[in-house]
C-alpha positions, 0 to 999 in steps of 0.5 A: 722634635719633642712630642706633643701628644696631649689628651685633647681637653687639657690646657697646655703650653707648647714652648717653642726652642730655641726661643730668646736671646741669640749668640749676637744680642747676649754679645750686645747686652754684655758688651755695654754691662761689662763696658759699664763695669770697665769704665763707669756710668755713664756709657752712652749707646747709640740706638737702643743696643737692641730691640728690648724695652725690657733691656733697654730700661734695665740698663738704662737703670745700670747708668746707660744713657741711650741716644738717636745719634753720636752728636748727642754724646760728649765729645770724647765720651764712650759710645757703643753702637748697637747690635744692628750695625751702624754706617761708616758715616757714623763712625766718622762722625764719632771720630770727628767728635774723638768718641771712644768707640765700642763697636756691637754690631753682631757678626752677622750683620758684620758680614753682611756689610762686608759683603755689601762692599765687595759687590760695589767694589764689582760695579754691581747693582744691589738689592737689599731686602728689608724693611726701610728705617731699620737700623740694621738696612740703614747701617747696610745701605750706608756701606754703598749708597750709590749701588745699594736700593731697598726692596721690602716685599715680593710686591716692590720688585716690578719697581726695581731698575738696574743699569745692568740687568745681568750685572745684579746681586741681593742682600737680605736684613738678618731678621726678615721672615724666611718664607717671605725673603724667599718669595722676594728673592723668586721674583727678583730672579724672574726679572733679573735670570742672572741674579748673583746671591750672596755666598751664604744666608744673610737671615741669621740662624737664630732667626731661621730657628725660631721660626722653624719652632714656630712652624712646628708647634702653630698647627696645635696652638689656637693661641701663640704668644710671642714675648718681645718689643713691636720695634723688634724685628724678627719678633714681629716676624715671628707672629706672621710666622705662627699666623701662616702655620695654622694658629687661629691667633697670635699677639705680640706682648711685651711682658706678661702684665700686657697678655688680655685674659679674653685670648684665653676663652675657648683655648686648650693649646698656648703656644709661647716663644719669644724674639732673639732679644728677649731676656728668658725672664720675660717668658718665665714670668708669662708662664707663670701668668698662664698657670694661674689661669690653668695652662700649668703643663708645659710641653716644649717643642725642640726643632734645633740646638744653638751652641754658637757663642760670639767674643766681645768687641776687641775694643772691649777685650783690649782694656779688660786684658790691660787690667 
């Protein structure tokens, strides 16, 4: 981990990494750029393509028409679906409607979904931990209705009835709070001893790693700004995270314009970071806000080094091989 050694009355910023786009959000956003160049404006995307009003806008700008569902796209029009994974009642829906489809959802949220169906395909009684109305908890519970109920903290588990109590598996949205996950899971093994976890971690690990930076520099911060949309999942998470780890305060923002100059009075340390969906322009543009107010050295905290890379959608990489 990067030092953080400092003379104490001098303002800093503690820059968590990794921090911003994960290998499955920069799939999802090149995905509708490059299905934009492909095919021609307009694409339609189904949701936002991910939880980004920055993103969302500038594609929108790009000849992206975004929709809450596949009825409100022209029948046989170009529809992708977003980051967070759809049900397979949408993907009826679109075949119904002849929709050309270009699947986003990220790999591992994929996995997820597979391993939804497996345990149904055993008759087993699943619990999925995440947030109700989530995209990515719909599109999971849409894989196995009948078998599938949702908890979303440690607090819901006395509520949870199975048919069989040694006959039950668990399931976690990717983007949850590693810590909180961990205490709902703890619960649900002391009612259910035999609990049957899935065969590797459903929180993603860009999610896990940003957290972990968050962890590692929250104890010198009095301050933590997290970069990213209040819909956004594991940017939400993120702010608890530094909250927990010993910040006296954090705020959520989704550009630099919306920072309140007042959270600055009596602050020598600034942490900043920002969601998985979060283009780095927007941190830039933050750091750049908090020089002009003095924060001008800038120190950053490395906890891990990401590499992973996702391909596109094979919808997609089948007509850019046929050109």
């Amino acid at each position: 981990m990067t030092a953080m050694t400092t003379a104490t009355n001098q303002r800093r910023v503690l820059l968590a990494n990794p921090r911003g786009y994960c290998a499955g959000v920069d799939r999802a956003v090149i995905t509708v750029e490059k299905a934009l160049e492909q095919y021609g404006a307009p694409i339609y995307v189904r949701k936002q393509i991910v939880h980004n009003t920055h993103v969302v806008r500038t594609l929108e700008e790009r000849g992206a028409i975004f929709v809450e569902e596949t009825e409100e796209v022209p029948e046989g029009a170009i529809v992708v679906f977003s980051a967070h994974g759809v049900s397979p009642v949408v993907h009826e829906e679109a075949g119904r409607r002849r929709l050309k489809t270009i699947d986003a959802t990220c790999p591992l949220v994929t996995k997820v979904h597979k391993e939804a169906k497996r345990f149904a395909s055993e008759d087993r009684d699943i619990i999925l931990i995440g947030h109700i109305g989530h995209e990515e908890v719909e599109g999971t519970s849409g894989e196995a209705p009948e078998h599938i109920q949702i908890v979303e903290s440690p607090d819901e588990v006395h509520k949870v009835q199975v048919r069989d109590p040694d006959n039950v598996s668990w399931l976690s949205q990717t983007t949850l709070s590693v810590d909180e996950t961990t205490q709902t899971v703890d619960a649900l093994r002391k009612k259910f001893p035999n609990l049957l976890d899935p065969p590797s971690d459903d929180i993603c690990y860009a999610t896990s790693n940003r957290q972990d930076a968050v962890k590692a520099m929250a104890p010198e911060c009095e301050l933590v700004i997290v970069v990213g949309s209040d819909n956004s999942s594991n940017s939400v998470r993120l702010v608890e995270v530094a909250l927990d780890a010993g910040a006296d305060a954090s705020y959520l923002i989704d550009n630099a314009s919306l920072m309140d100059d007042s959270w600055l009075e009596g602050v020598t340390t600034v942490g900043v970071t920002s969601g998985a969906s979060v283009p780095d322009i927007l941190v830039r543009e933050l750091l750049d806000r908090l020089a002009g107010h003095g924060y001008g050295s800038v120190s950053p905290v490395t906890t891990a080094d990401e590499t992973l890379t996702f391909s596109l959608p094979k919808e997609l990489r089948r007509d850019l091989r046929a050109e």
